[in-house]
C-alpha positions in Angstrom: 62.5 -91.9 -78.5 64.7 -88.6 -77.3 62.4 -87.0 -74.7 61.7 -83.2 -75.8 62.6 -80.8 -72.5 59.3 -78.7 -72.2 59.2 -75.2 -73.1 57.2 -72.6 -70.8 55.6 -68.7 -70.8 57.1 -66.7 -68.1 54.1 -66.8 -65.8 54.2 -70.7 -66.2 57.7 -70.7 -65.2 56.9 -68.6 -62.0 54.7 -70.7 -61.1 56.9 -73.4 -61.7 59.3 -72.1 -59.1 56.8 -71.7 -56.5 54.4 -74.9 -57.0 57.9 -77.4 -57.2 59.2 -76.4 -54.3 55.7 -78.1 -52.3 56.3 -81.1 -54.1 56.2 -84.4 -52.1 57.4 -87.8 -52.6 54.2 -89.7 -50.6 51.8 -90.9 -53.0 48.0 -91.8 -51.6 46.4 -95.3 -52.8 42.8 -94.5 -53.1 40.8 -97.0 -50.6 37.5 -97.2 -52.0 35.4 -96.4 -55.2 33.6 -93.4 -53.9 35.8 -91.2 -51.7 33.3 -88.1 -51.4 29.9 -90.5 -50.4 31.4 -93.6 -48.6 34.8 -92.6 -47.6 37.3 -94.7 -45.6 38.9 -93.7 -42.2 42.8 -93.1 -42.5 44.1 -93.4 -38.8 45.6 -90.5 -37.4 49.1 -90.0 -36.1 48.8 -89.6 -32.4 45.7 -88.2 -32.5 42.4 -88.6 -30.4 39.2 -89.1 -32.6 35.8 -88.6 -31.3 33.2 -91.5 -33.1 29.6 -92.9 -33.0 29.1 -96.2 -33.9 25.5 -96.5 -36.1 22.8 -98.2 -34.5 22.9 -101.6 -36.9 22.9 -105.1 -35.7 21.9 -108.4 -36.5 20.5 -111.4 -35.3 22.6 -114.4 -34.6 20.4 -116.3 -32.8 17.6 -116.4 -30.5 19.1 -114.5 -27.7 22.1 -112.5 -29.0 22.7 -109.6 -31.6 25.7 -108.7 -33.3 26.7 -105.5 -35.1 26.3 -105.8 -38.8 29.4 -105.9 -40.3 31.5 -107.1 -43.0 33.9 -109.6 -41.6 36.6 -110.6 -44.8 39.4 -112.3 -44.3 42.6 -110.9 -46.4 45.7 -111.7 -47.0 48.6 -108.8 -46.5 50.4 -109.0 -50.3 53.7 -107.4 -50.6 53.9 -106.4 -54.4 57.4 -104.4 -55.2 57.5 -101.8 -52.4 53.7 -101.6 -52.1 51.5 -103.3 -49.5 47.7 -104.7 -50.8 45.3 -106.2 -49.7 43.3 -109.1 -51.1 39.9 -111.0 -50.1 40.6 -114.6 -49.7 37.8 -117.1 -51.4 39.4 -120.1 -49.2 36.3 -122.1 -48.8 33.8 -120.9 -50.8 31.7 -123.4 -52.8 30.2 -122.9 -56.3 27.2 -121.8 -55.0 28.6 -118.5 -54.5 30.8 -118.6 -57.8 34.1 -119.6 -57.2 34.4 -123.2 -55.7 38.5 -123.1 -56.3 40.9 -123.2 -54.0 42.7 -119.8 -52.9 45.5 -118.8 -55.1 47.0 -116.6 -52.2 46.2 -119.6 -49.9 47.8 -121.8 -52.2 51.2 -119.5 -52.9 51.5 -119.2 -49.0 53.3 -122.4 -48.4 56.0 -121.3 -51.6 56.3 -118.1 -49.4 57.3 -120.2 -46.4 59.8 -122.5 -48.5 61.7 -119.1 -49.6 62.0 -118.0 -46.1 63.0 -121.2 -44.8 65.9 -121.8 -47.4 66.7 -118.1 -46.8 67.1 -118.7 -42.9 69.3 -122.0 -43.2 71.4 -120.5 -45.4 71.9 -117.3 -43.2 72.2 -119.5 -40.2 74.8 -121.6 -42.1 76.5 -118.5 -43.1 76.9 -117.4 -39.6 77.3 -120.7 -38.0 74.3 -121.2 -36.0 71.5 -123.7 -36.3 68.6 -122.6 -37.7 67.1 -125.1 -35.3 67.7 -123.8 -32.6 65.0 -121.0 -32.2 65.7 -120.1 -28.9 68.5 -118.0 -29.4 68.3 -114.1 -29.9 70.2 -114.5 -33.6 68.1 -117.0 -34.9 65.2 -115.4 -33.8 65.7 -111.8 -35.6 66.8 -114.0 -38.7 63.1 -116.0 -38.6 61.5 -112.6 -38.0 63.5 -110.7 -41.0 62.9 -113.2 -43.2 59.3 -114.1 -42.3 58.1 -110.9 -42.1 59.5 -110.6 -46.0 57.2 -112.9 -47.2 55.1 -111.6 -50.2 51.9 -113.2 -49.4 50.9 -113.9 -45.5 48.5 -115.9 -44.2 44.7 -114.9 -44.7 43.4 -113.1 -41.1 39.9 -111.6 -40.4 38.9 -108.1 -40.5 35.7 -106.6 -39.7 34.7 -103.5 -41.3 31.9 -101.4 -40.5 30.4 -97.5 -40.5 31.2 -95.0 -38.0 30.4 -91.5 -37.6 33.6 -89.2 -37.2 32.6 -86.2 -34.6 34.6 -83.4 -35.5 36.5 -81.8 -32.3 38.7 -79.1 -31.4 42.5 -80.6 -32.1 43.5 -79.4 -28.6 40.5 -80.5 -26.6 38.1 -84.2 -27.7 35.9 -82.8 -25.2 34.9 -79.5 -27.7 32.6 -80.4 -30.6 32.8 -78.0 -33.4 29.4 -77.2 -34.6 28.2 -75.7 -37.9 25.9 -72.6 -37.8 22.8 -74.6 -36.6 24.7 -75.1 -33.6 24.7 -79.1 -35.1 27.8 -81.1 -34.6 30.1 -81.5 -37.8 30.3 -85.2 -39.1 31.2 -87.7 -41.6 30.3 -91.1 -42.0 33.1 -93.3 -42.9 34.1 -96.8 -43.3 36.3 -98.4 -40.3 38.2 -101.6 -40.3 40.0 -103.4 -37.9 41.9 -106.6 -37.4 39.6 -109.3 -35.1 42.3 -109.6 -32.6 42.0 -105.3 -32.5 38.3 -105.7 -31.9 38.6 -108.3 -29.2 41.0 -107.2 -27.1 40.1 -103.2 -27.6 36.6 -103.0 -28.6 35.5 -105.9 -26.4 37.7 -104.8 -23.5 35.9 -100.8 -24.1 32.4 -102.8 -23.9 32.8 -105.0 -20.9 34.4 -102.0 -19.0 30.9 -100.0 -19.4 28.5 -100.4 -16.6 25.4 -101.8 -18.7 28.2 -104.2 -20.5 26.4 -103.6 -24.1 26.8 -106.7 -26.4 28.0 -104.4 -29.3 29.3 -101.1 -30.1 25.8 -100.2 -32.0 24.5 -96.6 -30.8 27.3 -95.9 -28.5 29.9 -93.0 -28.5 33.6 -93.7 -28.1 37.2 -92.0 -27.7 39.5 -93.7 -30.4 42.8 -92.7 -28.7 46.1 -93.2 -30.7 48.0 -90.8 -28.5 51.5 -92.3 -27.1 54.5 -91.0 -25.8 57.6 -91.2 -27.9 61.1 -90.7 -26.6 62.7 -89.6 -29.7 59.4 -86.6 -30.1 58.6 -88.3 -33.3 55.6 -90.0 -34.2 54.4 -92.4 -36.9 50.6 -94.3 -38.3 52.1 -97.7 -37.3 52.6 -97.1 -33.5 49.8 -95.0 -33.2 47.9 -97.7 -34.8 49.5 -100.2 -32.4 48.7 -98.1 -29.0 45.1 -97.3 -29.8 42.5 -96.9 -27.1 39.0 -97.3 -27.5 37.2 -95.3 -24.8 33.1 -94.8 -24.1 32.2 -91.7 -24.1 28.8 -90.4 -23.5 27.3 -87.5 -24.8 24.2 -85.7 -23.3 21.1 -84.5 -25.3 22.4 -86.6 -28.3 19.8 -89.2 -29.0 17.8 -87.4 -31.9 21.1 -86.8 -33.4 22.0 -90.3 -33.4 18.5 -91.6 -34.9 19.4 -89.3 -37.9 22.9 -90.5 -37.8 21.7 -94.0 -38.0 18.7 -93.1 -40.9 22.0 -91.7 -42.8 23.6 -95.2 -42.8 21.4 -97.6 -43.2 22.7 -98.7 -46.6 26.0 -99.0 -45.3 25.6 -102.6 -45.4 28.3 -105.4 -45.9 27.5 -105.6 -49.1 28.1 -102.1 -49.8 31.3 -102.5 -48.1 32.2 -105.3 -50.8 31.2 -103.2 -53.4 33.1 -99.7 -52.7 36.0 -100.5 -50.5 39.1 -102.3 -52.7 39.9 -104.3 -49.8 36.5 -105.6 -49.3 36.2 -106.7 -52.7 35.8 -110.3 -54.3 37.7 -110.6 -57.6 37.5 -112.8 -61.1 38.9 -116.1 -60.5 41.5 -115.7 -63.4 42.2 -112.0 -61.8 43.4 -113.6 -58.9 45.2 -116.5 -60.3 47.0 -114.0 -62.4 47.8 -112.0 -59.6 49.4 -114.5 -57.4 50.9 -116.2 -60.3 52.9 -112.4 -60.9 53.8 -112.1 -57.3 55.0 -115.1 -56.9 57.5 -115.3 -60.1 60.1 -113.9 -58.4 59.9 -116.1 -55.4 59.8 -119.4 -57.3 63.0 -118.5 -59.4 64.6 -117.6 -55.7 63.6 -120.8 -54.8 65.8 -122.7 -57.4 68.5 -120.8 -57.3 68.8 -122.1 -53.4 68.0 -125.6 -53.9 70.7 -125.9 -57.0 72.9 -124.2 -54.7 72.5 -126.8 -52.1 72.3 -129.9 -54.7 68.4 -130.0 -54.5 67.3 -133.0 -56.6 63.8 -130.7 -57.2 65.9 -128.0 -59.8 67.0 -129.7 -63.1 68.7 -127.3 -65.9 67.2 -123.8 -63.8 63.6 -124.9 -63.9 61.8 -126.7 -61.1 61.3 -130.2 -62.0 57.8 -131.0 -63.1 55.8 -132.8 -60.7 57.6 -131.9 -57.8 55.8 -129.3 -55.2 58.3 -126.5 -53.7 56.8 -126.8 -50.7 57.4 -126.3 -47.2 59.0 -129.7 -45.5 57.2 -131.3 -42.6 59.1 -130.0 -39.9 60.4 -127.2 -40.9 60.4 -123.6 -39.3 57.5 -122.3 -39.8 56.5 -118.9 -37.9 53.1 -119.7 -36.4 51.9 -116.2 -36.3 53.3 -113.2 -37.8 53.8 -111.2 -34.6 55.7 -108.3 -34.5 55.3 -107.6 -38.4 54.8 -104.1 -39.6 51.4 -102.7 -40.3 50.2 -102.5 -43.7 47.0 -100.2 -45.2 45.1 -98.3 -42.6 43.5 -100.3 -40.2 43.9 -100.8 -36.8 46.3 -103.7 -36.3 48.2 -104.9 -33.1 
């Protein structure tokens, strides 16, 4: 069909001139189902953000608490140019639905296969060996290549509420207040890696003088503030240098018990059921899924092995029966450190 250019009224076509010129090429991925009641925090570019943490714990045994919490793990999906997120189910019997294995856990080891066969052959192009991991060329090859694949390994997150405490851009010390004199605020969903909250969160805790267990009904500076050579600054190494801080903040108790009556059905199960990430999926959704992701990266997967003589490709088709899977041995990246950030979470 012949597209039809559009035809305009003179006011339209004023407007036109002015409203295409703000235009922009970034799109936003909406994070969770209800944006205005339980909105998610984006993580600002070298920034400082002022936050209390909701008084909400749990019991994990006799002697210690824990903040309530929602701890998923996810696998990091790369589909087309866009970065997702996806709640494993590795593990989970039929009591709670599913009992079948992962089909992102399962299309990991294809994922390490690609990037294997893709490393060899770069190696071999070059004339190293791909073995030999110690030297600076291989090593930038494992890393591009390993960092490409679609699907990574599943990782925990925790995700929890916090209470955003509006300050003055140029000074975290200044709250802004509404005409009640009452701080301005807005609860919103946080999430962070587990190695984030260990070695920031943890570290803030232990470096207070009572040493709280958890975060619950304390105040804290989220600093993502760095310094950058070139005077430009981005999400991913702000994320990367955040601080967490406590801060205390007198007179503030009666605000905080209201604070913490406003969230108390900011559960873990309210995180599941409003925040995309959180979310567990159909079983055939997510067999589909993978299954579409990983199309490309099977047929890449032939294409090498025929080149190299492969007994596993027959006529352009994997032959039946045989698993493209990673060999025993091969170079696997242990950890996927050093890979760009993905969503908005605090990652290191």
């Amino acid at each position: 069909m012949k597209m039809r250019p559009k035809k305009f009224t003179e006011e339209q076509l004023k407007a036109l001139q002015v409203e295409s010129m703000a235009q922009t090429t970034e799109y936003t991925v909406e994070k969770t189902t209800d944006p205005e009641n339980f909105p998610v925090f984006e993580i600002p570019v070298n920034k400082k953000v002022l936050v209390y943490v909701p008084n909400h714990v749990v019991q994990l045994d006799d002697e210690m608490v824990g903040l309530r919490m929602d701890m998923p793990i996810i696998h990091t999906v790369k589909d087309g140019r866009a970065f997702r997120k996806i709640r494993c189910i590795k593990d989970l019997s039929e009591k709670t639905g599913y009992g079948i294995e992962c089909p992102f856990c399962s299309a990991v080891d294809d994922c390490y296969t690609l990037a294997n066969l893709q490393i060899n052959d770069a190696c071999n192009q070059r004339g190293l060996d791909p073995n030999n991991t110690s030297q600076e060329d291989v090593k930038e090859l494992r890393r591009k290549y390993f960092s490409a694949r679609p699907i990574k390994n599943g990782d925990r997150y925790f995700t929890f509420p916090i209470t955003v405490i509006e300050t003055d851009p140029k000074n975290i010390k200044k709250i802004i207040t509404d005409e009640n004199g009452m701080p301005v605020y807005r609860h919103m969903w946080y999430t962070c890696s587990e190695t984030t909250y260990t070695k920031k969160w943890e570290a803030a805790l232990e470096a207070m003088e009572d040493e709280p267990p958890t975060p619950a009904g304390r105040t804290f500076v989220l600093d993502y503030t760095y310094e950058s050579a070139t005077g430009e600054y981005n999400r991913m190494t702000s994320a990367k240098e955040l601080r967490v801080i406590a801060k205390k903040i007198a007179g503030s108790e009666g605000i905080f018990e209201k604070w913490d009556k406003e969230t108390e059905e900011w559960t873990p199960l309210k995180a599941q059921e409003t925040i995309y990430d959180n979310m567990y999926y159909e079983e055939e959704d997510l067999k589909e899924e993978a299954e579409r992701i990983m199309i490309p990266i099977k047929e890449n997967i032939v294409m090498y092995q025929m080149a190299e003589g492969s007994p596993a490709a027959i006529g352009g088709k994997a032959q039946a029966g045989i698993p493209l899977r990673a060999p025993a041995g091969s170079n696997m990246a242990a950890e996927d450190e050093g890979l760009p950030l993905v969503g908005q979470t605090d990652e290191d």
